[in-house]
N, C-alpha and C positions, 0 to 999 in steps of 0.2 A: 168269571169261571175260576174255580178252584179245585185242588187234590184234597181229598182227603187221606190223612195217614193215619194207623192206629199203631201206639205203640203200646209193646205188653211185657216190657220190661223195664227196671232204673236206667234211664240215660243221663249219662251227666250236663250240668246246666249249659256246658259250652254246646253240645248235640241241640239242645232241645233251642237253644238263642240260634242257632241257622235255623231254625225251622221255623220261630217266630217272625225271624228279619222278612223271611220268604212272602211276600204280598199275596203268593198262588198257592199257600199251604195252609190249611188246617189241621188241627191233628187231638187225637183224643190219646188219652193214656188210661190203660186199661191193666193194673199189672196180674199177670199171672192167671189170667183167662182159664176156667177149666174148658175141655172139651166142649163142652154142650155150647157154653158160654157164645166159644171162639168160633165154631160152627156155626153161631146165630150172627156173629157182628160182623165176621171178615166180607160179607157178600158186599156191605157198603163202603169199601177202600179200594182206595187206588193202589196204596201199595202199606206195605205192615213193616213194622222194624221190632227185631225178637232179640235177646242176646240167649243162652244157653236154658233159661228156663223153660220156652214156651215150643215145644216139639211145634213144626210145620209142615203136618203131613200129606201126602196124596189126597187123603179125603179134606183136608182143610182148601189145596189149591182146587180141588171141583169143586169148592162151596164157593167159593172169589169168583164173583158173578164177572168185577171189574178190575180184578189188581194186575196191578202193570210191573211192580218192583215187589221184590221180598229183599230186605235190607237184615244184616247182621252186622250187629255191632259188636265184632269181636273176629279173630281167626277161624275158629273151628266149626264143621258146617255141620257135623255129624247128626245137628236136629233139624237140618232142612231136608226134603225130601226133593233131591235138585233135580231128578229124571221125570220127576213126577209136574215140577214147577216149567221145563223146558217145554214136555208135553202142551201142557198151557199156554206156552208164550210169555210166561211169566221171568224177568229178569230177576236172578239171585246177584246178591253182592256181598261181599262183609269187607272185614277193612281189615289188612293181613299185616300192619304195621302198628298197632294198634298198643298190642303188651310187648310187641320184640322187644325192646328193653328191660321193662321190668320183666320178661321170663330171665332173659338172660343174666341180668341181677341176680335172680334168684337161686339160678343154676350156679353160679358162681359161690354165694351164699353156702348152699347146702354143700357144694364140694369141700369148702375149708372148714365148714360143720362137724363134716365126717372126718376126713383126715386129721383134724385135730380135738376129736373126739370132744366136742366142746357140748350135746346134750347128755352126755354120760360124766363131763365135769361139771357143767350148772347144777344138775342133780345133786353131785356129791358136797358140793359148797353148801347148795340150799340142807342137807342135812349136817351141817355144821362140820365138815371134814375140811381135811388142808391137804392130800396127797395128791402135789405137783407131778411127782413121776408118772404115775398111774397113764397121763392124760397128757403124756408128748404129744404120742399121736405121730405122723409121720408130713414132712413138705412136700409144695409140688413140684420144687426146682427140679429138674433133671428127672422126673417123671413122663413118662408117655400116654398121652392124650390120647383117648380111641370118641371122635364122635358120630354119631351112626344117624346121617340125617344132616346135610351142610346147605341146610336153608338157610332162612335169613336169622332163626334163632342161634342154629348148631354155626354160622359164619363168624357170628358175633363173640361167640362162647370162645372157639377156635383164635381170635385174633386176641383176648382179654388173658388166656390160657399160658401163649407165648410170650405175653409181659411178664409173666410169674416162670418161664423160665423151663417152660414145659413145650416137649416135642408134642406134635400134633398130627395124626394121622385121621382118617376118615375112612367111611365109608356108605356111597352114595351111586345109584345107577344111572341116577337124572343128571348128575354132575356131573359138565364135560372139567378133563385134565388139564384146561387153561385155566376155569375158575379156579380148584385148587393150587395152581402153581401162584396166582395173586396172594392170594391168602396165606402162601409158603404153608401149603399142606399137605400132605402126602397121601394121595386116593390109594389106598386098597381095592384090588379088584375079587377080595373073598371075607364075605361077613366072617367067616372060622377064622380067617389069621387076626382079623381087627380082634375079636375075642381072646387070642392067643397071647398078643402081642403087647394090649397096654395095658396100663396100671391101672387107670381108670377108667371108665368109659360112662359117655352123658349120649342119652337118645333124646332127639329129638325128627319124630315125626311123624302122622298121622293116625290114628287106628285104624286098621282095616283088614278085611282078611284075606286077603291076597298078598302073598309073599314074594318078595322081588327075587330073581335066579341070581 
């Protein structure tokens, strides 16, 4: 006996070697299934692995005659349809540690970008100019951190921030006052002051439309 799994997006070769090692898995790779497509194959899987391209909707999980797992290979769920999969019985999963570093790379990245106005000097280089002044730009030593969101992205951001000599404040409702005090962060108890208060500010958290009080 064996699973069959269909996947419908690029996984990389280290994802797709656990699945070959696996003696009880099969598995097809399908990328980018349109609707119709995906409607017609998912009835024959045990479970499906998507990353951001392939929407997993209510009418996908009534077509899943036998899927047991819906897999996401990445953080963000916003193309699962998870109330619709629980309905089912179906197990959602994605893997939440997945880019934490490279987002927060990035975040890091784009902050010294901006502050030191470095796509507005690339620019002027590439058109053969030389005006250093122009393109100080401003550091982050002794700036005030505002991040809105002290997951596992905004945690990491926060701890990289205070190497470079910058206070760090937050703000977070899920966050108890111990995690912050680890981290030596200072929880705000009102999004208006984090706004008010620091120099920069980096969000990291969900889309949704529900507003935290």
């Amino acid at each position: 006996m064996y699973y069959r799994v269909l996947i419908t997006d690029d996984i990389g070769p280290a994802g797709l070697g656990l699945l070959e090692a696996a003696s009880d898995i099969k598995y097809d790779v399908v990328k980018l299934p349109g609707r119709a497509q995906l409607l017609d194959l998912i009835g024959e899987y045990d479970a499906v692995i998507t990353r951001s391209g392939t929407p997993l909707s209510a009418e996908v999980f009534n077509a899943a005659r036998q899927l047991k797992v819906a897999g996401r290979a990445g953080v963000g769920m916003d193309n699962v349809d998870i109330e619709a999969a629980t309905l089912r019985g179906i197990l959602v999963m994605n893997t939440p540690e997945a880019n934490t570093l490279a987002a927060t790379e990035l975040t890091m990245t784009l902050m010294l970008a901006v502050c030191r106005s470095l796509p507005r000097a690339n620019a002027s280089v590439q058109r053969g100019e030389w005006t250093r002044s122009k393109f100080l730009g401003v550091q982050l030593n002794d700036k005030t951190l505002g991040v809105i969101g002290l997951g596992r992205i905004g945690s990491r951001v926060a701890t990289r921030c205070q190497a470079f000599g910058m206070k760090v404040i937050a703000y977070d409702p899920y966050i108890a006052e111990e995690v912050a005090e680890r981290l030596h962060v200072h929880l705000v108890g009102d999004l208006d002051e984090l706004l008010t208060t620091a120099d920069i500010i980096t969000l990291h958290t969900p889309l949704t439309t529900r507003r935290a009080a």
